[in-house]
N, C-alpha and C positions, 0 to 999 in steps of 0.2 A: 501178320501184324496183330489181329485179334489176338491170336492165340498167345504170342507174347504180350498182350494190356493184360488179358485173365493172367498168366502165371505171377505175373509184376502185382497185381491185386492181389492177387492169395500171398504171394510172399511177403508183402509191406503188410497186408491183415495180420500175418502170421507174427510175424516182428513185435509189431502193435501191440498184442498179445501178450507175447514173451516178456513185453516192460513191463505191463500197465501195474498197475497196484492202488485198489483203493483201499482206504482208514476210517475207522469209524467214527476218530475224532482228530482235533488236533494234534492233542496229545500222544496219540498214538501214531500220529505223523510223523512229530517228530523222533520219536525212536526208529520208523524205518529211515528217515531223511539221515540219519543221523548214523545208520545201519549201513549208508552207502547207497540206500533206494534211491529210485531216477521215476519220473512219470507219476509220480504219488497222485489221485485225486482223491480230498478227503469231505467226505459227510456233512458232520457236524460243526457248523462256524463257532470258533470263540465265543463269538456274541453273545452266543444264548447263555442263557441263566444258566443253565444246567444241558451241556450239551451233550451229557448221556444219552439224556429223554427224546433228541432229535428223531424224527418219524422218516421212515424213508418214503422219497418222493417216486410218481412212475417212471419218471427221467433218467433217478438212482440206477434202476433196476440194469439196464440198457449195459451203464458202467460195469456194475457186481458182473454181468452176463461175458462182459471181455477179458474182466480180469484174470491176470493169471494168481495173483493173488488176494485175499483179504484179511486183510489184519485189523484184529480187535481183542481188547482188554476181557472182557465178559460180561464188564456191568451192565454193558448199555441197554436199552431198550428193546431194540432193533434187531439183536443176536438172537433168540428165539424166533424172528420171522425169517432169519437168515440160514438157520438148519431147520428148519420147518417146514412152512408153505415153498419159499423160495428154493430150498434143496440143495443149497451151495454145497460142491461135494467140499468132505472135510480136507479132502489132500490142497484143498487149493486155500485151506484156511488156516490163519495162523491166528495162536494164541500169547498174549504177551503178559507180563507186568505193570503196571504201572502205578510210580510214586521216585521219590529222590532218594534215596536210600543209595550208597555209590552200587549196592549188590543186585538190587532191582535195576537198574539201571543198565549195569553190565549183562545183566543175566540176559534180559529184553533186546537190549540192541544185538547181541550175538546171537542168540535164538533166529531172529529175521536173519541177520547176514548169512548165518550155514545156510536157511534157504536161500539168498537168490548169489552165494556165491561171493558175497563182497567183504569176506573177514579181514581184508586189509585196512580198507576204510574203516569199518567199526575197531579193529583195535586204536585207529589214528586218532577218531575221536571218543574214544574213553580216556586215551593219554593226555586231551586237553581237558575233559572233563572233572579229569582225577588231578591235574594241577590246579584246574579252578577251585575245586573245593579245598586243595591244600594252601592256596596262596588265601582264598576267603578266609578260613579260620585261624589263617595266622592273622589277617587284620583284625579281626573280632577280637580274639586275644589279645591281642596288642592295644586294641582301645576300652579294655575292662569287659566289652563287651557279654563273653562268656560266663563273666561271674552275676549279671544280671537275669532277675526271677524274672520267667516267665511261663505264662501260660497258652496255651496253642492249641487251635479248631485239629480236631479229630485227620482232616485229611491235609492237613498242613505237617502233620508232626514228624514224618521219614526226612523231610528235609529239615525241619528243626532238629533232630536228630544227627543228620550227617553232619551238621554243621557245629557239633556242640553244644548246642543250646543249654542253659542249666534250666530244665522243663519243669514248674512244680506243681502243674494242673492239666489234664488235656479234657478238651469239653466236645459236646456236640455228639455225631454228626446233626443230631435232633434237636428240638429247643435245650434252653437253659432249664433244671428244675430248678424250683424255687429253695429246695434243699442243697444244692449244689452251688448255688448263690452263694449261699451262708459258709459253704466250706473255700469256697473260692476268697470270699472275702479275710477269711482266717489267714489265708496260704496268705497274702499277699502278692503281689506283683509288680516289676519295673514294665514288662512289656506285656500287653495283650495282642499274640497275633490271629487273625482270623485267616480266612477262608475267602476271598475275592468271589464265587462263583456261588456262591451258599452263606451267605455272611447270616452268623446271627450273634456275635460276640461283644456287637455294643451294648448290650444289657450289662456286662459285665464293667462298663466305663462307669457307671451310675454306683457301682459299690466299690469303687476302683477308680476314684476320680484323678489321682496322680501317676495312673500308668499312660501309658504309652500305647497307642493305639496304631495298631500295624495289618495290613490284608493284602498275605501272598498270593501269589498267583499259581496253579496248576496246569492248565491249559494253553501252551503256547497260542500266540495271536491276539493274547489281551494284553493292551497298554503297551503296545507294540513288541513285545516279542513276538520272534517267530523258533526260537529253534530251544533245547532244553538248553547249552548254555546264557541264551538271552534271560532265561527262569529266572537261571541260578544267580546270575548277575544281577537282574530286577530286585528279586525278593533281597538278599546282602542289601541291596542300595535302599532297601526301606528304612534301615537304619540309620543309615548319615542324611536322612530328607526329613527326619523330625526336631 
């Protein structure tokens, strides 16, 4: 009877194992969630200001140690103590993309699925994500949308981008200069969209007092998304809520 509770523990360990997956951010969540991944535990909460910078806790470690994988972007903070002091072997580590772009997007989510095996699911949802973005930009078109100036935070602009946006300033990721002011104010603008997670584009409201002030989201889990199509759908709806 012992001897079958041990083999029953190693094998259910062993299982365990073979799902687990931790993320180093939301964002990067949702590309394996989205990849077809099961068991995802991710790092860094939405919440934070900037969930890059997230510091790993002794808690974390426990998780990285079961995982059969970890997936992250490279900006983060965390990634250097991750092939560093901690040693994560690289086979168990995945690198991705991340931004809205439809080529980022795809490149990302199929990257994770060849590892854990799940290219069914991820072609499924790139096929709703690749409608969302065509049925989005037909409404935008359709209500002049497209043909309005705008200008948009540095890590906003892949998805201004896929979406048509007609772009005619991009700022940031750093402060405003005071010279970039004066050129911003030249361009003109119907929409200023910022950066929800790094916002520094209300200065530009002040030389631009008839645009339109707008802050997308990057990081699933803020303002209630959770998944990359909730994003996509959040950020489009900035525009019909002003």
């Amino acid at each position: 009877m012992k001897k079958f509770l041990v083999i029953s523990f190693i094998f259910c360990s062993l299982n365990l194992w073979a799902q687990n997956i931790v993320t180093t951010t939301s964002w990067v969540k949702a590309y394996v969630t989205a990849a077809g991944g099961e068991d995802v535990y991710n790092f860094a909460p939405a919440d934070m200001s900037h969930p890059p910078e997230y510091v790993l806790k002794p808690s974390d470690i426990l998780k990285l140690n079961n995982a059969k994988y970890v997936v992250f972007a490279g900006y983060e903070g965390m990634v250097k103590e991750l092939k560093g002091s901690l040693g994560i072997d690289e086979s168990r580590m995945i690198k991705i993309g991340t931004g809205y772009s439809f080529k980022i997007i795809s490149d990302s989510i199929l990257t994770v699925a060849k590892s854990l095996g799940t290219e069914k699911k991820a072609k499924i949802s790139l096929e709703e994500i690749s409608t969302l973005y065509k049925t989005s930009i037909s409404e935008l078109k359709k209500d002049g949308l497209l043909d309005k100036k705008v200008i948009v935070h540095f890590h906003q602009q892949t998805m201004a981008k896929e979406l048509g946006l007609n772009i005619v300033g991009i700022y940031g990721p750093g402060p405003i200069k005071p010279s970039e002011l004066k050129d911003f104010k030249e361009l003109g603008a119907d929409y200023i969209i910022d950066n929800i997670h790094s916002p520094i584009g209300k200065s530009l409201i002040e030389i631009l007092p008839n645009s339109i002030y707008l802050s997308f989201v990057n990081f699933p889990g803020t303002n209630g998304t959770k998944s990359l199509i909730d994003v996509i759908n959040y950020n489009v709806g900035q525009f019909y809520e002003k």
